[in-house]
C-alpha positions as CSV (number, residue, x, y, z in Angstrom):
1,X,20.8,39.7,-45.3
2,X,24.2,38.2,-46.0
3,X,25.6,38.0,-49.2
4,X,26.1,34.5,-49.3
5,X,22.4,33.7,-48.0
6,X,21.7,35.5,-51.1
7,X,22.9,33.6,-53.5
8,X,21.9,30.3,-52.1
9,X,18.3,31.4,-52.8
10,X,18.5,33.0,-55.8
11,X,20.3,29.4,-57.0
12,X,17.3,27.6,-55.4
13,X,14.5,30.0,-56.4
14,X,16.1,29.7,-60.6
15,X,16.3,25.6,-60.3
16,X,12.4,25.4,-58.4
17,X,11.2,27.9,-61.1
18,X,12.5,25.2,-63.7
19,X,11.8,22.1,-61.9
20,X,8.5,23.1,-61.5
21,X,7.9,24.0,-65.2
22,X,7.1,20.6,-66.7
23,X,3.6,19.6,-67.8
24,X,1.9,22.7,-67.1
25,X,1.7,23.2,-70.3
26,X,0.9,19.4,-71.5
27,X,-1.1,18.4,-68.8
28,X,-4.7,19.0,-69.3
29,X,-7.4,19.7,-66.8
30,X,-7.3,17.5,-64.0
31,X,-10.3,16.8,-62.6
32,X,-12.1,17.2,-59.6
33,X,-11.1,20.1,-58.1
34,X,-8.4,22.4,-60.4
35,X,-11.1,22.6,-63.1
36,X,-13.5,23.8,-60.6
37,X,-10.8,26.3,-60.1
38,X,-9.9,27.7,-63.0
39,X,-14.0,27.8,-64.9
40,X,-15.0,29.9,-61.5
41,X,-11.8,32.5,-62.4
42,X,-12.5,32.1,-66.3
43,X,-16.4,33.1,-65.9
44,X,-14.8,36.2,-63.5
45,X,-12.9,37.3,-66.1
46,X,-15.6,37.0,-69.1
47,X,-18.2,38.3,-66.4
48,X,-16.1,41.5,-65.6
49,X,-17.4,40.1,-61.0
50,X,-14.7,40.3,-59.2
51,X,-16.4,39.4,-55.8
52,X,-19.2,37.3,-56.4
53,X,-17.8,33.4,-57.4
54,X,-19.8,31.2,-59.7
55,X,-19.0,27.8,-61.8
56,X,-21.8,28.3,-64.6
57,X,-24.9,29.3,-62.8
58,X,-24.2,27.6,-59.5
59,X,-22.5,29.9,-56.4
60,X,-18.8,28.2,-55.0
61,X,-18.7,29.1,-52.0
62,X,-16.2,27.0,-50.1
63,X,-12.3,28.8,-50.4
64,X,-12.9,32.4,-50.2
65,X,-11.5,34.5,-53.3
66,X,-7.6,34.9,-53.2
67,X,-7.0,32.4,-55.5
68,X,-9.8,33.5,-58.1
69,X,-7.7,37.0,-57.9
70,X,-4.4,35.8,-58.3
71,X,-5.7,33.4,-61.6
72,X,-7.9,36.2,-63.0
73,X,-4.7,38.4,-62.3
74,X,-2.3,35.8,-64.5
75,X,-5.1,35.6,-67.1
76,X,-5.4,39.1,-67.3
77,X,-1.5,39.8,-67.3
78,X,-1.5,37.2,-70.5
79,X,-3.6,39.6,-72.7
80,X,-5.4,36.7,-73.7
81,X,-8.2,37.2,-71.1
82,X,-10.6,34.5,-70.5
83,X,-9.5,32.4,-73.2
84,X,-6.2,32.1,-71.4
85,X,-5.1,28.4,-71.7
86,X,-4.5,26.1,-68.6
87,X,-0.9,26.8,-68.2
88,X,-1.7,30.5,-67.4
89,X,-3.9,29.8,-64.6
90,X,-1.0,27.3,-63.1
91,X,1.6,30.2,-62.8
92,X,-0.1,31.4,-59.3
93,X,0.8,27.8,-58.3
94,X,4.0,27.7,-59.8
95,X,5.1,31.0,-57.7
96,X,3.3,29.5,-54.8
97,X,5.8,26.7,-54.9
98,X,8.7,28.8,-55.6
99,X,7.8,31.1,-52.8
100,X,7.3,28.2,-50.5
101,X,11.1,27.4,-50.8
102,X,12.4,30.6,-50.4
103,X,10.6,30.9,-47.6
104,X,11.6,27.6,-46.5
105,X,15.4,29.0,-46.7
106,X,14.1,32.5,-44.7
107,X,12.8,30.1,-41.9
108,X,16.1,28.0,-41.9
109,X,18.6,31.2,-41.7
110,X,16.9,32.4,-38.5
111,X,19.2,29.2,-37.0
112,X,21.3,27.5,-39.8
113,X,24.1,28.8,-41.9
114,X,24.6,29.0,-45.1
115,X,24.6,25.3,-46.4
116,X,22.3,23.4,-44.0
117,X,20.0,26.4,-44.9
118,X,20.5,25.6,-48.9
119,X,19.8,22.2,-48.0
120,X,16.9,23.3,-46.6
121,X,15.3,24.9,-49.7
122,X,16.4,21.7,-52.2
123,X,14.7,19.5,-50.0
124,X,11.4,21.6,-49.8
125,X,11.7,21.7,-53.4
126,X,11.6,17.9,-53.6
127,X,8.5,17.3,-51.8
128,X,6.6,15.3,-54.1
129,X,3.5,16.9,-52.8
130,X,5.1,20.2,-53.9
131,X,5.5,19.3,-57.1
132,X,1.8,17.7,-57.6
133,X,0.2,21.6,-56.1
134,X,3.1,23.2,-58.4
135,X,1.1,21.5,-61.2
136,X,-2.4,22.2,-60.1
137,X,-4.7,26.0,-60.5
138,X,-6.0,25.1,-56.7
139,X,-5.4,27.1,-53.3
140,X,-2.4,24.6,-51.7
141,X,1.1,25.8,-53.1
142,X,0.1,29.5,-52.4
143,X,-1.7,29.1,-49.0
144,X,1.6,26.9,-48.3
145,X,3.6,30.4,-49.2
146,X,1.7,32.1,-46.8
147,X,2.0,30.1,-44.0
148,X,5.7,29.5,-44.8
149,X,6.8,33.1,-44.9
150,X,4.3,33.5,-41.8
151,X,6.4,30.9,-39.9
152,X,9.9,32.4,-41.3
153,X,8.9,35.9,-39.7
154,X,7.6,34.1,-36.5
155,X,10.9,32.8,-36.1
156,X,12.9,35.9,-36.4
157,X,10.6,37.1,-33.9
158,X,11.1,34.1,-31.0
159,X,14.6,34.9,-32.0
160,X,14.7,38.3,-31.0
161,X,15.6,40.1,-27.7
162,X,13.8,43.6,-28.3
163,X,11.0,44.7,-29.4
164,X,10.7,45.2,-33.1
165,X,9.2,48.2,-35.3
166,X,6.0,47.1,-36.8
167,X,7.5,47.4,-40.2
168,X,9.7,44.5,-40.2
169,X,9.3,41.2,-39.7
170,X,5.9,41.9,-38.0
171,X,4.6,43.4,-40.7
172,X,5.3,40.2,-43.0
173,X,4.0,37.8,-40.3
174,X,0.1,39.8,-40.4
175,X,0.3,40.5,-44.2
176,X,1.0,36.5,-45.0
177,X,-1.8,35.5,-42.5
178,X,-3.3,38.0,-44.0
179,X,-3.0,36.3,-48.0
180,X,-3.8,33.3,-46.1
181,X,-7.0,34.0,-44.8
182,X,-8.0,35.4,-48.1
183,X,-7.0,32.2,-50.1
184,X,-7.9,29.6,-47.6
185,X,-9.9,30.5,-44.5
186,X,-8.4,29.8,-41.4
187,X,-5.8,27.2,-42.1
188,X,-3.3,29.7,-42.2
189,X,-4.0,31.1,-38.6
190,X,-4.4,27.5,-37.5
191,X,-0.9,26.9,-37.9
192,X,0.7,30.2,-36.7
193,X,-2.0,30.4,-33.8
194,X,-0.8,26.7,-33.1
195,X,2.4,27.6,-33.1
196,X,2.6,30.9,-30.9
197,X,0.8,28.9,-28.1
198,X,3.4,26.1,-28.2
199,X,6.2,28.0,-27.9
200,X,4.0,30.4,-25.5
201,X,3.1,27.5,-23.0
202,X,6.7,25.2,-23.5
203,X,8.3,28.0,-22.7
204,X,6.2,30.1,-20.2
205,X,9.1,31.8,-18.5
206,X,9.9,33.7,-21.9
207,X,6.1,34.7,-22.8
208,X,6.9,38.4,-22.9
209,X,8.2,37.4,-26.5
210,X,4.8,38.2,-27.3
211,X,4.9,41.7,-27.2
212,X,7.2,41.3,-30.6
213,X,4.5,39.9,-32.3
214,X,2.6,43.7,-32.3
215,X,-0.5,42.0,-31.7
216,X,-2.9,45.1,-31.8
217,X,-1.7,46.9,-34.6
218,X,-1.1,43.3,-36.4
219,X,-4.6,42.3,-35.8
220,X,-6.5,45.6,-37.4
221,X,-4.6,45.2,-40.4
222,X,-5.1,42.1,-41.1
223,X,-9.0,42.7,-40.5
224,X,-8.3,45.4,-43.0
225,X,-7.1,43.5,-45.6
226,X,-9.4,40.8,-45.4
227,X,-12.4,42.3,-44.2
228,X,-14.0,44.4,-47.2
229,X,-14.2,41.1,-49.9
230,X,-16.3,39.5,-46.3
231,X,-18.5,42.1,-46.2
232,X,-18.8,42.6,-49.8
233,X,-19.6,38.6,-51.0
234,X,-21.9,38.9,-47.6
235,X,-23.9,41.5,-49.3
236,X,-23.8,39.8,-52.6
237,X,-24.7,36.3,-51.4
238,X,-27.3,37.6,-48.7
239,X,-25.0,35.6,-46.2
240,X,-24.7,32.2,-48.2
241,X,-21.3,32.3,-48.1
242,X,-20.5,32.1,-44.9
243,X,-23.1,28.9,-44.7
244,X,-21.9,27.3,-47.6
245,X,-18.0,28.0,-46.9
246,X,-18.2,27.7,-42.9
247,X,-21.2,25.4,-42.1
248,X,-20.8,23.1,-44.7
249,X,-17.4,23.0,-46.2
250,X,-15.0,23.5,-43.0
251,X,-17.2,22.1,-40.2
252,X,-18.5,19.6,-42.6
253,X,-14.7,18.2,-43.1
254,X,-14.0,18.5,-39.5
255,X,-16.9,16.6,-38.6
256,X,-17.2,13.6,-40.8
257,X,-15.6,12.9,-44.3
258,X,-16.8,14.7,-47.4
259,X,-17.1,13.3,-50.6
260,X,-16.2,9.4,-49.4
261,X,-12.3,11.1,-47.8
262,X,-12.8,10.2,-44.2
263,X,-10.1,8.1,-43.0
264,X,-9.0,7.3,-39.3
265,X,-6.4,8.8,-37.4
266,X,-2.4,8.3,-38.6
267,X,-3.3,8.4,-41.8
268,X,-1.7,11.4,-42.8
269,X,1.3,10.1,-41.4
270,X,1.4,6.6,-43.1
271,X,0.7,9.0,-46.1
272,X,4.0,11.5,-45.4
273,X,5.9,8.0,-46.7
274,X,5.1,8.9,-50.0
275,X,3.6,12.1,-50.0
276,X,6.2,13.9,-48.1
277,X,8.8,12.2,-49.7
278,X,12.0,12.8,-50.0
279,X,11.6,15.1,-46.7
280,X,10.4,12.7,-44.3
281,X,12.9,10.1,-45.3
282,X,15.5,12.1,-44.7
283,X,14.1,13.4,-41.4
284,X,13.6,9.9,-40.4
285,X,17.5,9.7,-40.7
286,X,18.1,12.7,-39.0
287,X,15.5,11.7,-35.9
288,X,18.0,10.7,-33.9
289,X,19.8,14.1,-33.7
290,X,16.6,16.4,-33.8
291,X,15.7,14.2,-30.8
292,X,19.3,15.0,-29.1
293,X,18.9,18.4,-29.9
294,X,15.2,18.8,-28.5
295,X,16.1,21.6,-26.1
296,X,17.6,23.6,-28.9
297,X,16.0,26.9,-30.1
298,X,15.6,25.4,-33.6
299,X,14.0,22.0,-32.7
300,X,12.0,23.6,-30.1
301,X,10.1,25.8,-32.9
302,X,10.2,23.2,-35.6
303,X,8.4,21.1,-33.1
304,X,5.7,23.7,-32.4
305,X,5.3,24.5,-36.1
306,X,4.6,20.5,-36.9
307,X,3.2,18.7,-34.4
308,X,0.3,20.7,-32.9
309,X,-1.2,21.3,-36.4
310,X,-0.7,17.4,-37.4
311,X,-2.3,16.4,-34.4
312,X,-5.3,18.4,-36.0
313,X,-5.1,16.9,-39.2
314,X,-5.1,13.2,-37.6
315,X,-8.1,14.4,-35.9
316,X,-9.8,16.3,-38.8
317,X,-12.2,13.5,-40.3
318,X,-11.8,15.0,-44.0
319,X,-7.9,13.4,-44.9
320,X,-6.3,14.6,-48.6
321,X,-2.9,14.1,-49.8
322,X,-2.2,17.7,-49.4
323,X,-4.0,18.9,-46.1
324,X,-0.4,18.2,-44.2
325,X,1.9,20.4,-46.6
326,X,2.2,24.1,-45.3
327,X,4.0,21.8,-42.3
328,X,6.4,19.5,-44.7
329,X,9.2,22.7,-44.6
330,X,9.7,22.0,-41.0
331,X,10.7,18.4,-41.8
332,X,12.8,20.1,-44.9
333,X,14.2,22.4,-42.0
334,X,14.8,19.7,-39.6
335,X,16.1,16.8,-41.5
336,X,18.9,19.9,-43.1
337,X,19.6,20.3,-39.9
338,X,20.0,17.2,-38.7
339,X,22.0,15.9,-41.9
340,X,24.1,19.2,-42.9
341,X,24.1,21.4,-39.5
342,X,26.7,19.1,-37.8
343,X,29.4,16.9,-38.2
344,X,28.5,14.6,-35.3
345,X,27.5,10.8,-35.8
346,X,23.8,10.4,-36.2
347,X,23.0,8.4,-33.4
348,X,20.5,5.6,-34.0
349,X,21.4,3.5,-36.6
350,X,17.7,1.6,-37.0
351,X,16.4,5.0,-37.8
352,X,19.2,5.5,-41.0
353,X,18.0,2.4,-42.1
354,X,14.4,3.0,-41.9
355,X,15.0,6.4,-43.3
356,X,17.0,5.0,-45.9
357,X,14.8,2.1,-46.9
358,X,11.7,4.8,-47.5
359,X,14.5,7.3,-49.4
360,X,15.1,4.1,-52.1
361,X,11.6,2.3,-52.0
362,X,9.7,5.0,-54.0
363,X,11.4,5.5,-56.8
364,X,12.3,1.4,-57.1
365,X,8.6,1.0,-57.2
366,X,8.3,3.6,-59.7
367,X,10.2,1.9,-62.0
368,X,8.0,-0.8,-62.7
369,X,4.8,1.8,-62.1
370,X,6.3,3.9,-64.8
371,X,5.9,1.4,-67.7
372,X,2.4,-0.2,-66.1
373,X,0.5,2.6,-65.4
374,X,0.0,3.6,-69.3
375,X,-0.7,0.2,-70.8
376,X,-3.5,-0.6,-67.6
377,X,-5.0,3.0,-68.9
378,X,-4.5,2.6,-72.6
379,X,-1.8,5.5,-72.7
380,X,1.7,5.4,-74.2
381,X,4.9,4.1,-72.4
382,X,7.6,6.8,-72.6
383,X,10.6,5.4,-72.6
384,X,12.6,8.2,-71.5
385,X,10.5,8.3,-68.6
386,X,11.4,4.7,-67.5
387,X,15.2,6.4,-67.7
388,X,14.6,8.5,-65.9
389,X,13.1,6.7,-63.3
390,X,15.8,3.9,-63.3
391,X,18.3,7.2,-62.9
392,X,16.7,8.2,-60.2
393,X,16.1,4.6,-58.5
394,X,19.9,4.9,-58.7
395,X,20.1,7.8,-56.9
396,X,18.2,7.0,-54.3
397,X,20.1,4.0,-53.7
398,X,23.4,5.7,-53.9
399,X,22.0,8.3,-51.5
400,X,20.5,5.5,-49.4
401,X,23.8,3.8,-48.8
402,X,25.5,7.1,-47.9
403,X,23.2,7.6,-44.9
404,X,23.4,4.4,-43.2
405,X,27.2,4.5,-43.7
406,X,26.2,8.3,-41.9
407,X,29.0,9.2,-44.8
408,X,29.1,12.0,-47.4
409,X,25.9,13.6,-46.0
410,X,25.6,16.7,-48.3
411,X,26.5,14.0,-51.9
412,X,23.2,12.0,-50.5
413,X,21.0,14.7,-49.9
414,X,22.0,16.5,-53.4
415,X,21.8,12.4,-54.7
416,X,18.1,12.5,-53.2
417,X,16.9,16.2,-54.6
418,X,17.7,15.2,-58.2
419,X,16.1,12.1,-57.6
420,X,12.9,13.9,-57.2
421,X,13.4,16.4,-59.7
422,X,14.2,13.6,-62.3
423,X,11.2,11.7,-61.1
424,X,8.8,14.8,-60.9
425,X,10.2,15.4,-65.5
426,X,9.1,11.8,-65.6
427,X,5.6,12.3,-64.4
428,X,4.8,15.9,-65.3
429,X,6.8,15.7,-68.5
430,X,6.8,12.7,-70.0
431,X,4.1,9.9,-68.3
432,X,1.2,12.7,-67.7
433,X,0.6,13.7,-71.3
434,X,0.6,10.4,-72.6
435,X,-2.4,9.1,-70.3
436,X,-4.6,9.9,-73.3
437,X,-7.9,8.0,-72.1
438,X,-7.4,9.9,-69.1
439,X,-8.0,13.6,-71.1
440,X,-11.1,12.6,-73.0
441,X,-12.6,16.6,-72.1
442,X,-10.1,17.3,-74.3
443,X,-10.7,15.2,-77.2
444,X,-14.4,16.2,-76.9
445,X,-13.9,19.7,-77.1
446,X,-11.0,19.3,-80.3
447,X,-14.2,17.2,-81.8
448,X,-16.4,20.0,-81.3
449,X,-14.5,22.8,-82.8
450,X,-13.0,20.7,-85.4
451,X,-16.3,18.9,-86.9
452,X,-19.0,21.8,-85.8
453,X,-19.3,23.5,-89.1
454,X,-20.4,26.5,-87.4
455,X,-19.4,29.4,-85.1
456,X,-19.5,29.7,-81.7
457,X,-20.4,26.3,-81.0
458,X,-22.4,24.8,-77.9
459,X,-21.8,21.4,-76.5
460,X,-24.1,19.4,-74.7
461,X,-22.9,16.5,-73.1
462,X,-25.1,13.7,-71.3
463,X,-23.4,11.3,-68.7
464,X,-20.1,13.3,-68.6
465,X,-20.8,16.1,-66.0
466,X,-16.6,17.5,-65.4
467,X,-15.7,20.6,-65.2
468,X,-13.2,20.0,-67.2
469,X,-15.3,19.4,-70.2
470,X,-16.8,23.3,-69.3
471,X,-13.8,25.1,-69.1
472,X,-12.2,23.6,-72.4
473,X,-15.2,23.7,-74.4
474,X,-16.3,26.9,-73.3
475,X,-18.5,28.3,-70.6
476,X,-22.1,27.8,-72.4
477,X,-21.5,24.2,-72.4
478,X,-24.8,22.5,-71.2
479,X,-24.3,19.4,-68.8
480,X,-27.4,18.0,-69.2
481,X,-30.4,15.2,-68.7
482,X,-31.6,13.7,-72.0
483,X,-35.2,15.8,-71.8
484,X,-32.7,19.1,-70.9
485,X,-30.7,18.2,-74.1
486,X,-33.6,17.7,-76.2
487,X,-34.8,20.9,-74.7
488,X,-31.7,22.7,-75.8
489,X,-31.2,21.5,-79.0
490,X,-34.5,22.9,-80.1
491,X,-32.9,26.1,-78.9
492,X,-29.3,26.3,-80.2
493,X,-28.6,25.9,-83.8
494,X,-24.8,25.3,-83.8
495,X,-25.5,22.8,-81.3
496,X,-23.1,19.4,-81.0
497,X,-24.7,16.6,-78.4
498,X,-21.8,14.1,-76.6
499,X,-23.7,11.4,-75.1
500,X,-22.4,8.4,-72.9
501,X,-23.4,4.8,-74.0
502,X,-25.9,4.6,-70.6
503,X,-27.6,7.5,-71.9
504,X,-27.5,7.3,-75.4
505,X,-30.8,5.8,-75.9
506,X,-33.2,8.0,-73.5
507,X,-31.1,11.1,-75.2
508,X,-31.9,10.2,-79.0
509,X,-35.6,9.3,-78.1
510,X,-36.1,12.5,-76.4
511,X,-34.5,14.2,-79.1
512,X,-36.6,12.9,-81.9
513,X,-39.8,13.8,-80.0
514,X,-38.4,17.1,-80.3
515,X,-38.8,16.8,-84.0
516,X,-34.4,17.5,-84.0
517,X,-32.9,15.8,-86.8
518,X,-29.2,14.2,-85.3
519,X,-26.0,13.5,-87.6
520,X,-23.8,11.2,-86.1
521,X,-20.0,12.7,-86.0
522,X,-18.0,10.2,-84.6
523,X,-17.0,8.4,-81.1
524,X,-14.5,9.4,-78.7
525,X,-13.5,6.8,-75.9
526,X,-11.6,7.3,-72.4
527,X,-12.0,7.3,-68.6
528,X,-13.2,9.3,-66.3
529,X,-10.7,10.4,-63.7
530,X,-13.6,12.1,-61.4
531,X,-14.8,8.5,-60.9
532,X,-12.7,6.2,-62.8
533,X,-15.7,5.1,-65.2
534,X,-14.7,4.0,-68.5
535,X,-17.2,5.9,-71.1
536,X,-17.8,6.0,-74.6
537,X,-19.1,9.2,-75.6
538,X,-20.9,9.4,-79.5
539,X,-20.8,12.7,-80.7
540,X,-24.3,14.1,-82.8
541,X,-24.8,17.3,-84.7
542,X,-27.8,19.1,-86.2
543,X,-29.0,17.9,-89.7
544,X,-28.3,20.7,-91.6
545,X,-31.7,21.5,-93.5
């Protein structure tokens, strides 16, 4: 690897490991899914079941258990266990991200030099969708590692002319599909499969590139790395996993959209405007050349890498944010190259204005979202935030202007990178933590351990069902119906009962039949961000006698 290459990611890899590090400390649980997460790796760790995956006394069966590893590894590694805070959990999403760029930048030297390959890995650091998985103790930023470094050796190996020694670059493509599989099913072989037949089929006459790929010895190790935690959560679970994870969560999404997320085809692309920004922006400038260049080695695989697997995603029913990201580094790869890899004109100047109008919009409506967001919610405006986003509006602009002029290429991309990185301190940093309605789990479970007067305390909460509220408050925490509360009261001394407005009434009348005696400790107020409900919770503790 050449010296030079080196240093460019070692640059890239220090400034993603610090861009990245904002809010995950001051950003609490953020519900639906990263609390889900991280109580599921916390009860491993208490629980000493490193196979089985459970979220209180419920099996969660639908990732398989990579990412419960990788957390329970962190939280481990902390010596604090399973009273590890947030933040810890985050770092396997953190390196995810970090990883993702690098191997962003391995992907981009198989046909760029030095700078459009730098170029590549700022702008895969930029991805605003990057930077919200960076943030979050979920599956995406790693699984987008492993599909990333997948692609990266997959490229070395369409590149080559001979065939290769299985420890090499083959070895790293069936070890990353490999990770993937084990942190996210088949996504991971989705996109590589997708890709190998694209280049296999567009370019028939060279198929014998196949034979690099060391597909026999490739596929029994990656059965051997995967295959013992199947067969051992198989045998735990009598075979519910593989209905729960298979039947119901992958076909399920495939086949109609779960939990109210079904959207129609082209979303994911009217999405990429802001979710892949700044990437697509750019690569919206650079369209024109990538086009030109079409026939090229390097546009060829980009093209196989991106559009086979978005196709599926537009066709998928299920639609996130994040489904599209482990293919957002080809558009990092592509828009580098079109931008940085060449000194000819870009040649259609429609598309540097459309580019350029997306590359300024978002943070110029930022601005104004910067300031509203916290007083619609009832948080706290942080100024520095809003100047930070005017800096970075700025940027954009500058940046903006640079690439329909088709002038000082590298200035706007570096103009359009710290754009995002001083937007992405702005959120994370600044904004996020001061959303306080938004982090009432938080003030619930400060309440309890504040006003308790005993040890070890148990909450029971009525109308608030996050898992958020679980994993901060402690794993015993009782989600419950008013009789279940009533019920478990009775049972647990050091016992404090949250109950919504909605339930208040049922909950205290079942209580007193109980013969429970109640002392009122106080209200806490906020909103749900599951649902977007607007509670007020009162907070009860047992009379002492």
């Amino acid at each position: 690897m050449p010296r030079h290459f080196r240093l460019c990611a070692a640059l890239v890899v220090l400034l993603a490991a610090i861009v990245y590090l904002p809010g995950q400390s001051s950003v609490p649980p953020i519900d639906r899914d990263e609390p889900r997460y991280v109580q599921a790796t916390k009860q491993m760790v208490e629980q000493g079941d490193y196979v089985d995956i459970r979220l209180q006394d419920e099996p969660r069966y639908k990732k398989p258990i990579g990412i419960y590893w990788l957390q329970a590894a962190a939280a481990e590694a902390s010596g604090l266990g399973a009273e590890a805070p947030l933040w810890v959990y985050r770092l396997p999403s953190v390196l995810g991200a970090v990883l993702t760029v690098l191997g962003t930048m391995l992907a981009a030297r198989a046909f760029l030099g030095p700078l459009p390959t730098l170029g590549a890995g700022l702008i895969a650091l930029a991805i605003v969708v990057l930077h919200v998985e960076a943030h979050l103790a979920k599956t995406d930023a790693m699984l987008t590692a492993t599909v990333v470094f997948a692609q990266a050796a997959l490229a070395r190996l369409w590149l080559m002319q001979t065939k290769p020694k299985f420890v090499g670059w083959p070895l790293v493509f069936w070890v990353a599909l490999a990770a993937g599989v084990l942190i996210k099913g088949p996504i991971g072989l989705m996109v590589s499969g997708l890709t190998v037949v694209w280049l296999t089929v567009a370019n028939f006459q060279r198929r014998r590139w196949l034979g690099r790929l060391r597909i026999l010895p490739g596929v029994i190790l990656l059965v051997a790395l995967v295959l013992p935690w199947f067969v051992a959560i198989n045998m735990a679970t009598d075979g519910a996993f593989f209905q729960e994870a298979i039947m119901k969560d992958f076909l399920g999404k495939a086949g109609s959209g779960q939990e109210g997320h079904w959207a129609p085809p082209f979303t994911h692309l009217a999405m990429s405007v802001g979710v892949a920004w700044p990437a697509m922006a750019l690569a919206v400038v650079g369209a024109g050349a990538m086009w030109a260049a079409r026939r090229t080695e390097i546009m060829r695989f980009l093209m196989a890498w991106a559009i086979p697997s978005w196709i599926v995603f537009e066709i998928v029913a299920t639609k996130l944010p994040h489904y599209t990201l482990p293919l957002l580094p080809a558009l990092a790869i592509g828009a580098s190259f079109a931008l940085l890899g060449s000194d000819a004109k870009l040649p259609v100047r429609w598309l540097r204005w459309l580019g350029a109008i997306e590359l300024a919009g978002l943070p110029i409506v930022l601005v104004p979202t910067v300031v509203a967001l916290p007083l619609v919610i009832g948080g706290r405006v942080s100024f520095m935030a809003v100047a930070f986003a005017v800096v970075a509006a700025a940027a954009a602009i500058m940046a903006a202007w640079r690439l329909i002029e088709d002038r000082e290429r590298l200035t706007a991309v570096l103009l359009a990178v710290g754009a995002s990185i001083l937007l992405n301190a702005a959120a994370w940093g600044l904004v996020m933590p001061r959303l306080d309605p938004l982090w009432l789990s938080t003030r619930l479970a400060e309440r309890v351990e504040a006003e308790t007067g005993c040890a070890d305390p148990v909450l029971v909460s009525v109308g608030f069902r996050e898992m958020s509220l679980v994993f901060l408050a402690g794993t015993e925490t009782v989600i419950a119906s008013p009789q279940m509360a009533a019920d478990t009261l009775v049972e647990t001394p050091c016992a404090v009962l949250a109950v919504t407005e909605r339930e208040k009434a049922l909950t205290l009348e079942a209580v007193a039949a109980k013969g429970v005696g109640l002392e009122e400790i106080g209200t806490e107020s906020g909103r749900n961000i599951g649902n977007g409900d607007i509670l007020q919770m009162t907070l009860f503790r047992r009379q002492q006698p």
